[in-house]
C-alpha positions as CSV (number, residue, x, y, z in Angstrom):
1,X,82.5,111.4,112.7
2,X,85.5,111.0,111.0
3,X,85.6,112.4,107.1
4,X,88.5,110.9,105.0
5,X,89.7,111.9,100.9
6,X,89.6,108.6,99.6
7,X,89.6,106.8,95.9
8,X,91.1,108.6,92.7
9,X,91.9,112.0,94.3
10,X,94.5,110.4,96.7
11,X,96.5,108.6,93.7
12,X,96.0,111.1,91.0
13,X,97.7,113.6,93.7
14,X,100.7,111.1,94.5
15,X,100.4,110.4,90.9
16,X,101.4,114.2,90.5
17,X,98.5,114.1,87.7
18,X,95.6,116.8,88.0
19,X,92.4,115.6,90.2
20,X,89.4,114.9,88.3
21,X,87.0,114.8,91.0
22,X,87.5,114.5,94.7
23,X,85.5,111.6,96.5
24,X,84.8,111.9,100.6
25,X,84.1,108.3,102.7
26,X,82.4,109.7,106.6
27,X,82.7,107.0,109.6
28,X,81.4,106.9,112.0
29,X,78.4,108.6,111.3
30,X,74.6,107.7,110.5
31,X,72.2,109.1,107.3
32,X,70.4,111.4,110.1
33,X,73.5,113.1,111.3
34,X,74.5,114.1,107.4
35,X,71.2,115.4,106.7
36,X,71.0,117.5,110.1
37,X,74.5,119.0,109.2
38,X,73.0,119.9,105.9
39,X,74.3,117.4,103.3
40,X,71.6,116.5,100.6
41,X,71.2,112.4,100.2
42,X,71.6,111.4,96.4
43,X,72.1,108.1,96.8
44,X,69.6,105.3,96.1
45,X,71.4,101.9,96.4
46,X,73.5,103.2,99.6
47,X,74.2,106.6,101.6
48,X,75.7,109.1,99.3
49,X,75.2,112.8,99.8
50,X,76.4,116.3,98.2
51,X,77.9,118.6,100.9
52,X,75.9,121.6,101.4
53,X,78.5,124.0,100.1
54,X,80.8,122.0,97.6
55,X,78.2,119.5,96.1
56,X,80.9,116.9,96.5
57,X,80.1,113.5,97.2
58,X,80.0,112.4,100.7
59,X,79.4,108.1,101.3
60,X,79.1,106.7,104.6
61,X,81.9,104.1,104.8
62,X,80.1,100.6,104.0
63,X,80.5,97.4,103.1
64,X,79.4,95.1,99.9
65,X,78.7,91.5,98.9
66,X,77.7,89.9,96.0
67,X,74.5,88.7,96.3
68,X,73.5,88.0,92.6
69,X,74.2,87.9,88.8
70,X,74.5,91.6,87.0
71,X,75.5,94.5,87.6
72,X,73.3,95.3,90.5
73,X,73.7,92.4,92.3
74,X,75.0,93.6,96.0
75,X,73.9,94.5,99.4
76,X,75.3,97.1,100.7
77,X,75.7,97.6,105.0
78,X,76.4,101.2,105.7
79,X,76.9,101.9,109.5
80,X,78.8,103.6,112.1
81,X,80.6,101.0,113.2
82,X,82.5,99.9,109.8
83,X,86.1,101.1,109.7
84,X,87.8,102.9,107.2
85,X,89.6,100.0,106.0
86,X,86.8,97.8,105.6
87,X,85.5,100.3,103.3
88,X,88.9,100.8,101.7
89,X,89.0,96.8,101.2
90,X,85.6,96.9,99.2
91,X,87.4,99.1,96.2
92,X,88.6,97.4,93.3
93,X,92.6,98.3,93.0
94,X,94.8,99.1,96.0
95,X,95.7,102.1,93.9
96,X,92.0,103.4,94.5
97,X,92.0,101.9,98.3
98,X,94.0,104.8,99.5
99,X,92.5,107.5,101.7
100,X,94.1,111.2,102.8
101,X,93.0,112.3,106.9
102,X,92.3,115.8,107.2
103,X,95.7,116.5,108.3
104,X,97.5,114.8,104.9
105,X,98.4,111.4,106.2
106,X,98.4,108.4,104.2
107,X,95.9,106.0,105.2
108,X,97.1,103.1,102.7
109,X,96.0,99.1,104.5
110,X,96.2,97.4,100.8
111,X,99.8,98.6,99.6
112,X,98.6,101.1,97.5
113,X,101.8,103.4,97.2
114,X,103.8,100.6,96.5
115,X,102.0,99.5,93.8
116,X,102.1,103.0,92.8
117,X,106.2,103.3,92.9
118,X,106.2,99.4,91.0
119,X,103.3,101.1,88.1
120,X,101.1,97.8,89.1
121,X,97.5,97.5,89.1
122,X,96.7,94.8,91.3
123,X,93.3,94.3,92.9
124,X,92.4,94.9,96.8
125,X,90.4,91.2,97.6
126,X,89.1,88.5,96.1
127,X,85.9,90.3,96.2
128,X,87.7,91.2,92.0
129,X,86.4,88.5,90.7
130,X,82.5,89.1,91.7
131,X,82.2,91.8,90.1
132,X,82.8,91.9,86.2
133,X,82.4,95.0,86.1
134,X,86.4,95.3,87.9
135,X,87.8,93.7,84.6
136,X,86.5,96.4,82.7
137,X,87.2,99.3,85.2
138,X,91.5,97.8,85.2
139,X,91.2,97.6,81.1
140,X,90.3,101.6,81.4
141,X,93.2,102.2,84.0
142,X,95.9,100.3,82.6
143,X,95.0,102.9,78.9
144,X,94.7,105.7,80.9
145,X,97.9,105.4,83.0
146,X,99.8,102.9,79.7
147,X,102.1,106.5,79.5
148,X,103.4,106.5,83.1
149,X,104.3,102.3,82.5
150,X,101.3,100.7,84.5
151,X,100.8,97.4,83.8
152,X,98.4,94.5,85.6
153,X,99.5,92.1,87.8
154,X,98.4,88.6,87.4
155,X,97.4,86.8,90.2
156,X,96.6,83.1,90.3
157,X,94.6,82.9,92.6
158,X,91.9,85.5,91.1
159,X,92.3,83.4,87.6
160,X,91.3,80.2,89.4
161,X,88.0,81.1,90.7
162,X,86.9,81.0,86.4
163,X,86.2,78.3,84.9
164,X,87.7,76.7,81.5
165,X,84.4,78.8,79.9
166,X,85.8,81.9,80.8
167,X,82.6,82.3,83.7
168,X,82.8,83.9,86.7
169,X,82.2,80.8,89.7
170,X,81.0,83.8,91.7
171,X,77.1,85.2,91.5
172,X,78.3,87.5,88.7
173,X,79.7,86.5,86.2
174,X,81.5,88.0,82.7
175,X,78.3,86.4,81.0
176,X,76.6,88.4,82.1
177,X,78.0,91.9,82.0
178,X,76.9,93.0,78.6
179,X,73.1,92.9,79.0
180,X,73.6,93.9,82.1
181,X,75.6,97.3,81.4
182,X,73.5,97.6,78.3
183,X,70.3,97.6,80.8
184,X,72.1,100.0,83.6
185,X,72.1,102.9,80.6
């Protein structure tokens, strides 16, 4: 079992900007293992637990696909055998697919610290575009971090996979995201 600091925590701290919250991915490991060591599961859609002493968040590393319209629309494999950067490869910007080993090394697969250094927001996959929920989630970054001179990178690929309607070809699509979020609250 391998435990990694992963997500916001990693580029807030190369960011130089106070951590909000610190996020923890496990491989390696299985549900059973976590609970015998004492971490409480919290997760309902896929393995999350709260470490016994910290309450932190603890998810097994997974993977995700799109599956169907809406914000709930994935499937979710959690097992021992994905890697670290498959999980990494499922997050929405390389600035977020960044993870810190116990020791303090960089484990950065998607470019992340680059895009750091260049202030660019720039998504990990094509996986962006199934999930409408990412558009919203790079509006929020680029106004949070518009002071240190982010900005989003436009990538032609990503914009052909809409169609002249402005809809998502994928199984969930910007039409759908308002009822949807309005239904998740």
């Amino acid at each position: 079992m391998q435990v990694y600091l992963v997500g916001g925590a990693v580029r807030d701290r190369l960011l130089g900007v106070a951590v909000r919250e610190r996020d923890w991915v496990v491989v390696g490991a299985t549900p059973q293992e976590l609970e015998r060591a004492g971490y409480l599961p919290v997760g309902r859609e896929f393995p999350v637990f709260l470490h016994p002493e910290t309450h932190e968040e603890y998810a097994l590393a997974r993977l995700e696909r799109k599956v169907a319209p809406g914000y709930r629309g994935f499937t979710t494999q959690a097992s021992p055998e994905v890697t670290l950067e498959e999980d990494l490869r499922r997050r929405d910007l390389t600035i977020n697919a960044m993870a810190e080993s116990p020791g303090g090394e960089i484990i950065d697969p998607y470019g992340g610290q680059a895009d750091l250094a260049a202030r660019v927001l720039r998504h990990v996959s094509d996986a962006f575009v199934e999930d409408p929920v990412r558009i919203l989630r790079v509006a929020r970054f680029a106004a949070r971090y518009a002071g240190l001179g982010f900005r989003g990178r436009r990538d032609p690929a990503a914009h052909a996979a809409h169609d002249r309607g402005g809809r998502s070809r994928g199984p969930g699509g910007r039409a759908r995201l308002a009822g949807d979020r309005a239904r998740a609250r």
